[in-house]
Structure formats: C-alpha cells, structure tokens
N, C-alpha and C positions, 0 to 999 in steps of 0.2 A: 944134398940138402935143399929141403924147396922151401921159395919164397915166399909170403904172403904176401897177395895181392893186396892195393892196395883201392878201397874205394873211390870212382870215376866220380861222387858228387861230394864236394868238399864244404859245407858250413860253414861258419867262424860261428864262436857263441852271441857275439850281435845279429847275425844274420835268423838264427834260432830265436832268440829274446823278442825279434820283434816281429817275427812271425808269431808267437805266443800272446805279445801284450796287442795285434791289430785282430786276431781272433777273439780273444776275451775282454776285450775292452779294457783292459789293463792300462793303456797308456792313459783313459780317461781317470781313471782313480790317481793316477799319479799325480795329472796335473791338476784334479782338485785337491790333491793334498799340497803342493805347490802352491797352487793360488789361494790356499788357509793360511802359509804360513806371511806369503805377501801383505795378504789386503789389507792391514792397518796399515801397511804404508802406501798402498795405494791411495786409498780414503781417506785415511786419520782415523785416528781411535774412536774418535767419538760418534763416525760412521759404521765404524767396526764394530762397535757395543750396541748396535742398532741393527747387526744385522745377524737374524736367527738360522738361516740356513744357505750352504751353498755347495750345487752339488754340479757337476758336469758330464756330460754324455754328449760323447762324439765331439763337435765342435760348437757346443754349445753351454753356456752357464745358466742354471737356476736360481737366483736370486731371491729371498725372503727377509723382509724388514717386521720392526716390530712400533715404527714408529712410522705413519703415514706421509709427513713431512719430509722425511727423507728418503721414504720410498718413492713418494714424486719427484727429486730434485735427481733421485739416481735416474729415472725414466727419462731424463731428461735429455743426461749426459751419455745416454746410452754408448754413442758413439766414440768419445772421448775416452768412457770405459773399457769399451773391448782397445782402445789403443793401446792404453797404460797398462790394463792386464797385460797384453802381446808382450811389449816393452818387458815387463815385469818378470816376466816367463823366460824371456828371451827365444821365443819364437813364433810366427803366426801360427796359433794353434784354436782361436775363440773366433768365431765369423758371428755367432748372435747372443744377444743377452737378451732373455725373462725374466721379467721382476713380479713375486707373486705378492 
C-alpha cells in the first residue's frame, strides 16, 4: 500500500488570507470599513454628519467635510486624530491624515 506524501510547505489559512489581503489591498478596505463604523464615536455625531467621505489606502486616511469650520478644526487635530483613530482600530495601522 503506498503512502501519500505529504506536502514540505505547510500554510495555515491566516498565513494565505494575509498574503491575499497585503497583495490586493484588501486589509485597506477593511479598515476603512472599520474606521465608518467608529468615527461617530470618534468625533461625535455632529462631526460625523459633516463628513461626506472617507476612504483609506495603505496607511493613510482621506478625509472630506462638507462644512469648512469643521474641516479646519479637524486640520488641526490632525495628530490627536490619527491617535484616537489608532486607539479605535486597536492597532497602529493610520501614519497620515488628508483632509479635502
């Protein structure tokens, strides 16, 4: 009776998945959907209702407001933003924020 060998390179489906999501940029859609369902508690809602888009790639956030006052107070906080986002996400994953 012969055995079948067995394959010398071994995966785990983690090890697959994120080989998949750092090729297709996958991991970045996750965590903008992540950081949609956050940001009103990041902000407060009524920074939340002010802001029309947000989108991420790589390690970076795109930020669009629809109210100029609060698109300069967010420019502001920039830094204190990517912290809380971080926080929020629960991992360093944001190095810069654009606000359009």
């Amino acid at each position: 009776m012969l055995k079948k060998s067995k394959p010398k390179h071994h995966n785990t489906i983690n090890d697959v998945m994120g080989k998949i999501n750092s090729r297709y940029l996958f991991a970045s859609k996750f965590t903008e959907i992540d950081l949609e369902k956050i940001w009103p508690e990041i902000v407060g809602p009524n920074v939340a209702n002010c802001t029309t888009g947000i989108k991420v790639l790589k390690n970076t956030i795109y930020l669009r407001f629809d109210n100029a006052a609060v698109k300069n107070e967010m420019f502001n906080r920039r830094e204190q933003l990517i912290k809380a986002i971080n926080i929020g996400l629960g991992r360093n994953h944001i190095e810069k924020i654009f606000i359009q």
